[in-house]
C-alpha positions as CSV (number, residue, x, y, z in Angstrom):
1,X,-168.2,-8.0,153.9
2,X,-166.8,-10.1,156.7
3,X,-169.7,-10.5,159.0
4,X,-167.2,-10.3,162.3
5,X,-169.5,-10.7,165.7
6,X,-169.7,-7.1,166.4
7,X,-170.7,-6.2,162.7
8,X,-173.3,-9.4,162.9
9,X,-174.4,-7.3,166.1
10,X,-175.0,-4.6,163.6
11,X,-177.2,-6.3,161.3
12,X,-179.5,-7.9,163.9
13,X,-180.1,-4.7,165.5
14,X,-180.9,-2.9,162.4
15,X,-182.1,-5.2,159.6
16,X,-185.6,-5.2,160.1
17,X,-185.4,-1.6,160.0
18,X,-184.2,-1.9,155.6
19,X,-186.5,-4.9,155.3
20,X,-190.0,-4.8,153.9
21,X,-192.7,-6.3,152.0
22,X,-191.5,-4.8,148.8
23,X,-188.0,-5.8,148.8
24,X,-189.1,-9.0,149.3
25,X,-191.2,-9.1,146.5
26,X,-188.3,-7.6,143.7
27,X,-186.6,-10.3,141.4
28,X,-182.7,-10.6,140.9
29,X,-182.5,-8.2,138.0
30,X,-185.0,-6.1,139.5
31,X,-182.8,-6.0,143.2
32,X,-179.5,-5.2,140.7
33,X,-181.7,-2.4,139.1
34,X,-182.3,-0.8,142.2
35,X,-179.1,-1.2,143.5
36,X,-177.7,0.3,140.3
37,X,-179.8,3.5,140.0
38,X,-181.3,4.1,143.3
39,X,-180.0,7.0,145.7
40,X,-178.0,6.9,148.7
41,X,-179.4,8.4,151.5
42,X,-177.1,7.4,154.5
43,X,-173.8,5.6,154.8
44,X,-172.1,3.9,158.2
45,X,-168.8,1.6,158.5
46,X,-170.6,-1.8,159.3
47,X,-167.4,-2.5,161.5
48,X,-164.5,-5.1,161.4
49,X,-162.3,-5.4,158.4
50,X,-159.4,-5.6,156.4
51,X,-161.4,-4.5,153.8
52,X,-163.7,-1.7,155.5
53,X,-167.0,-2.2,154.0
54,X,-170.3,0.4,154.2
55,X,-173.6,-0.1,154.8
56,X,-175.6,2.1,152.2
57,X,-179.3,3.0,152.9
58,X,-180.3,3.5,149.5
59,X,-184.5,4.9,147.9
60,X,-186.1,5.3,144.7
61,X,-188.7,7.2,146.1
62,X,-190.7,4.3,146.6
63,X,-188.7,1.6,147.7
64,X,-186.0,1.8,150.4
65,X,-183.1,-0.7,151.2
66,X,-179.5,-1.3,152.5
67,X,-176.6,-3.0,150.4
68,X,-173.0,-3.1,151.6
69,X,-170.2,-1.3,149.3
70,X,-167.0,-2.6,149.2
71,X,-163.5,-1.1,146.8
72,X,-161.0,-2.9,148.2
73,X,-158.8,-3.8,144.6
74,X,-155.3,-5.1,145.8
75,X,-152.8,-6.8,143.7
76,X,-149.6,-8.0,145.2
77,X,-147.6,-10.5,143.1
78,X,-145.8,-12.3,146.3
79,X,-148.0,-11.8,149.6
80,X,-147.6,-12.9,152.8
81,X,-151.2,-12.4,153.8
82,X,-151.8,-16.0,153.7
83,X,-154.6,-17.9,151.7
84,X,-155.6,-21.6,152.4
85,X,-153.3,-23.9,154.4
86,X,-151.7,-20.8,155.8
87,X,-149.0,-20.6,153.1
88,X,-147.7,-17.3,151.6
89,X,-149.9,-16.4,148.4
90,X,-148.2,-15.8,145.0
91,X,-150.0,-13.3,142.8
92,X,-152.4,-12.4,145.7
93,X,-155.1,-10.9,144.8
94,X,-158.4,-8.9,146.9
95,X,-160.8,-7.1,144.7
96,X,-164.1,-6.3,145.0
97,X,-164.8,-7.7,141.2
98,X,-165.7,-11.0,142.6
99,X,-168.1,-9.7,144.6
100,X,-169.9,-9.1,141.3
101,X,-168.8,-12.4,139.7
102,X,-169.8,-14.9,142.3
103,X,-173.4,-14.0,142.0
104,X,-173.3,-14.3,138.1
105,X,-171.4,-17.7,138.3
106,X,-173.8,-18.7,141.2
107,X,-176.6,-18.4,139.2
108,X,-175.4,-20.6,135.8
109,X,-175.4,-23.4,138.1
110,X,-178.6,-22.8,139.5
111,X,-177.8,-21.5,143.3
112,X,-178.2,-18.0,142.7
113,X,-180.4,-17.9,145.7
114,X,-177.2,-18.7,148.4
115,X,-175.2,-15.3,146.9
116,X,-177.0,-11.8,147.7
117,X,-176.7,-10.1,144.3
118,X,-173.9,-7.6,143.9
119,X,-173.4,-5.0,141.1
120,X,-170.7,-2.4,140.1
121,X,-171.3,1.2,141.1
122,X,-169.3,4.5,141.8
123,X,-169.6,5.7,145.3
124,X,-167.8,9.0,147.0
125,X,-165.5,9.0,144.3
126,X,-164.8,4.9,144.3
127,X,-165.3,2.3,142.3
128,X,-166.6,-1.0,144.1
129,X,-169.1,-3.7,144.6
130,X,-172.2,-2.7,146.1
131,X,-174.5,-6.2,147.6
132,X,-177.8,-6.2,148.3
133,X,-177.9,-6.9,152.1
134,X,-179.4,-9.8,153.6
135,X,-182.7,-9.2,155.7
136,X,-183.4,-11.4,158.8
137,X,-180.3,-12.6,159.9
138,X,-180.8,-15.0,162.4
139,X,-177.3,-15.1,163.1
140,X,-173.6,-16.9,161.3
141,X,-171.8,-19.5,160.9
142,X,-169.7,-19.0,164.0
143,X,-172.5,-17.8,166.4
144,X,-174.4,-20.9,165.5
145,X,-171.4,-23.6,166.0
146,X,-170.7,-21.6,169.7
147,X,-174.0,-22.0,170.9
148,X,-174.8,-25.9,169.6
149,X,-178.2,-24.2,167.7
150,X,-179.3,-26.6,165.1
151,X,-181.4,-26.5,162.2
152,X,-184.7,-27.3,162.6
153,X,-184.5,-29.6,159.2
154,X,-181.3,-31.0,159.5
155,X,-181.3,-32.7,155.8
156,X,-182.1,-29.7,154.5
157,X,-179.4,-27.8,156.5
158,X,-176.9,-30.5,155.0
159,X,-178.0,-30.0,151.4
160,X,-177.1,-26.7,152.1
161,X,-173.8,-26.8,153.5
162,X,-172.9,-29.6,151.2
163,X,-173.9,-27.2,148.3
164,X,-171.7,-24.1,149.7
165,X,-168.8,-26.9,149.9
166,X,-168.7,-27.5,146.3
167,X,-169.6,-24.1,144.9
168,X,-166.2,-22.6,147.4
169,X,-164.0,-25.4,145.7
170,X,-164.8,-24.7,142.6
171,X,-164.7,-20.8,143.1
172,X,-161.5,-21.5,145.3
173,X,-162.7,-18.9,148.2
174,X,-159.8,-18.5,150.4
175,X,-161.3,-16.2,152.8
176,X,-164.3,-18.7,153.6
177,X,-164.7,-18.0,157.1
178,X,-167.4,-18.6,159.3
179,X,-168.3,-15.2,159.5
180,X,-168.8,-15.2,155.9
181,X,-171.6,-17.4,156.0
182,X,-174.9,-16.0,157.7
183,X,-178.1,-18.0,158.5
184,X,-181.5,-16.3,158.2
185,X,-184.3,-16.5,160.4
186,X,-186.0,-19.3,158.0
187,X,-182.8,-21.1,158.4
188,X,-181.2,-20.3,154.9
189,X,-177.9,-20.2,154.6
190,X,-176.0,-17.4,152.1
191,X,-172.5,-16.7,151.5
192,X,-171.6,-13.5,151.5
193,X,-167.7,-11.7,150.7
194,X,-165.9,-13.3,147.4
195,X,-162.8,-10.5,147.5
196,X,-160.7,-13.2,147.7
197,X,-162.1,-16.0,144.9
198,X,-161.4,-16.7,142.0
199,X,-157.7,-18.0,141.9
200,X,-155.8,-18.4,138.9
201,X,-155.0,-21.9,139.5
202,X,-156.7,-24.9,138.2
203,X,-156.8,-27.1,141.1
204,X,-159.5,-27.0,143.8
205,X,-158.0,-25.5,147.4
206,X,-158.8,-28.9,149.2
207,X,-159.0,-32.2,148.5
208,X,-161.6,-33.6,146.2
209,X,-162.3,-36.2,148.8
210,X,-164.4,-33.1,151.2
211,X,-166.8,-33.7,148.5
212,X,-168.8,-36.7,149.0
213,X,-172.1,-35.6,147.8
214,X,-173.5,-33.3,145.7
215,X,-177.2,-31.7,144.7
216,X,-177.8,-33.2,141.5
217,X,-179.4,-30.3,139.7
218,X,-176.2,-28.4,140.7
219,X,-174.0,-31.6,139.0
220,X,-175.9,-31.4,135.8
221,X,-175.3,-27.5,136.1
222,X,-171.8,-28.0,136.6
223,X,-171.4,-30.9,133.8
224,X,-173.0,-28.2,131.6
225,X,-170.8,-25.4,131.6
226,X,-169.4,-23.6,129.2
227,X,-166.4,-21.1,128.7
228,X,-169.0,-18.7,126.6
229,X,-171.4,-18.9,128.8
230,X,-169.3,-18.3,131.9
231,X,-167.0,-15.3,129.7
232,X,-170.7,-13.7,129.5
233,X,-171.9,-13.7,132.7
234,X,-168.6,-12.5,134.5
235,X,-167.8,-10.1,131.9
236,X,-164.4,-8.0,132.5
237,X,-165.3,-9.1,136.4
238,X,-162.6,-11.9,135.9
239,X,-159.9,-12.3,133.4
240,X,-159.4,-14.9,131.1
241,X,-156.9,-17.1,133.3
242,X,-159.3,-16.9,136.1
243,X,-162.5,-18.3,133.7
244,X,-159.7,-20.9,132.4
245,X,-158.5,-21.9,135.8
246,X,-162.4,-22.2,136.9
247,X,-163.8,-24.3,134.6
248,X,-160.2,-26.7,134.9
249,X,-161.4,-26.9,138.7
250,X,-164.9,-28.0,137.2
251,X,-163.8,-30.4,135.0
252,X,-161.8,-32.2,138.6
253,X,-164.9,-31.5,140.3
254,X,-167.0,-33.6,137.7
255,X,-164.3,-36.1,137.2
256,X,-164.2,-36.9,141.5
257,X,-168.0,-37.0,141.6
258,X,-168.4,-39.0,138.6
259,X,-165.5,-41.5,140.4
260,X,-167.8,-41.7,143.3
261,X,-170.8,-42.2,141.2
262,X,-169.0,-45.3,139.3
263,X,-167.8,-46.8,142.9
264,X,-170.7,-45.9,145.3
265,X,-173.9,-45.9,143.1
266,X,-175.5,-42.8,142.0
267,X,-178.8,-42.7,144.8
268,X,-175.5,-42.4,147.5
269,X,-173.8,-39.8,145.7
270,X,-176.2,-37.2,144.1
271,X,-179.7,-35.9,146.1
């Protein structure tokens, strides 16, 4: 779900209106439970594109909440929509499985909390991802590079980002735009819109050397990894050359920091 300027306009407006002391309150599995089961009530285009998401206002009686649905499921096996570097894509795919997979793989390593969770479900007649939406939006990634605003913990902001930088490598994101990445009003920072992760290919989209630190929690997570336990949490969300080609960009991701580790010392690597 692209968050494009007029569909960020959107949010702002609206947000407070799905947000409450309740929702706040619900757990992960609990916010997949009630996206899951609970009723739709209203539906609206949320705006600009390619993949013409909904916002869903969605009760269970009790509680009452937005999510955005996405079915956008295209395969193309030579595409000149490009991916990173600008480059024709070769097996080019944009589905709204990864919406559920991110999440799943987001929260092995321990950053569960930067993906909004996103579950399967049936709507008008299609099959899609359907994402809890973020509450107070403050604003994204674009809106806050235009107008200079700055964090009002700047380390903390740079965890973040740095964070966001090694979970997109590893998840090779090609559609990681600024839009993509909102900022609450507490000065979170959550990605939003996977459609187009998950490549097939064991090699990270950028350099290794982008990375220069890393949140050690998330290393050890990383380090720790398993094919079973990844093949569990995706499901039939990603096939088995995408878990391969992930955990072949984990292994280079591991390799580079422990590199750096060796040459730099580990207090200037890991935080």
């Amino acid at each position: 779900m692209s968050c494009t300027r007029n569909a960020l306009a959107l949010c702002v407006s609206i947000c407070a209106l799905a947000a409450s002391p309740a929702a706040a309150q619900l757990s992960r599995v609990e916010q997949a439970e009630f996206l899951r089961t609970a009723r739709v009530v209203s539906s609206a285009p949320i705006g600009k594109g390619v993949t013409r998401p909904f916002r869903l206002t969605l009760t269970d009686g009790t509680l009452t909440h937005d999510a955005a649905f996405q079915s956008v499921d295209e395969y193309r096996k030579m595409s000149m929509k490009t991916g990173i570097g600008g480059k024709p894509e070769f097996n080019f795919t944009d589905s709204w499985r990864f919406n559920v997979a991110a999440p799943r793989v987001a929260e092995l390593l321990g950053i569960g909390g930067m993906i909004p969770v996103s579950v399967e479900r049936t709507w008008t007649g299609k099959k899609g991802a359907l994402t809890w939406w973020v509450d107070d939006v403050l604003m994204d990634e674009e809106e806050r590079r235009t107008s200079n605003a700055q964090a009002p913990d700047p380390v903390a902001w740079m965890h973040q980002t740095m964070r966001m930088r090694v979970f997109i490598e590893l998840a090779y994101d090609t559609d990681r735009n600024q839009g993509n990445n909102i900022i609450t009003k507490d000065w979170r920072l959550v990605m939003i819109d996977f459609t187009r992760a998950f490549r097939p290919w064991g090699e990270t989209p950028s350099p290794l050397n982008v990375l220069r630190r890393c949140d050690r929690q998330l290393f050890a997570s990383m380090r720790a990894l398993t094919k079973p336990a990844v093949e569990k949490a995706v499901g039939d969300y990603m096939t088995a050359f995408e878990v391969e080609a992930l955990l072949k960009r984990r292994d280079l991701i591991v390799k580079h920091f422990d590199g750096l580790i060796a040459k730099m010392g580990e207090e200037n690597v890991l935080y």
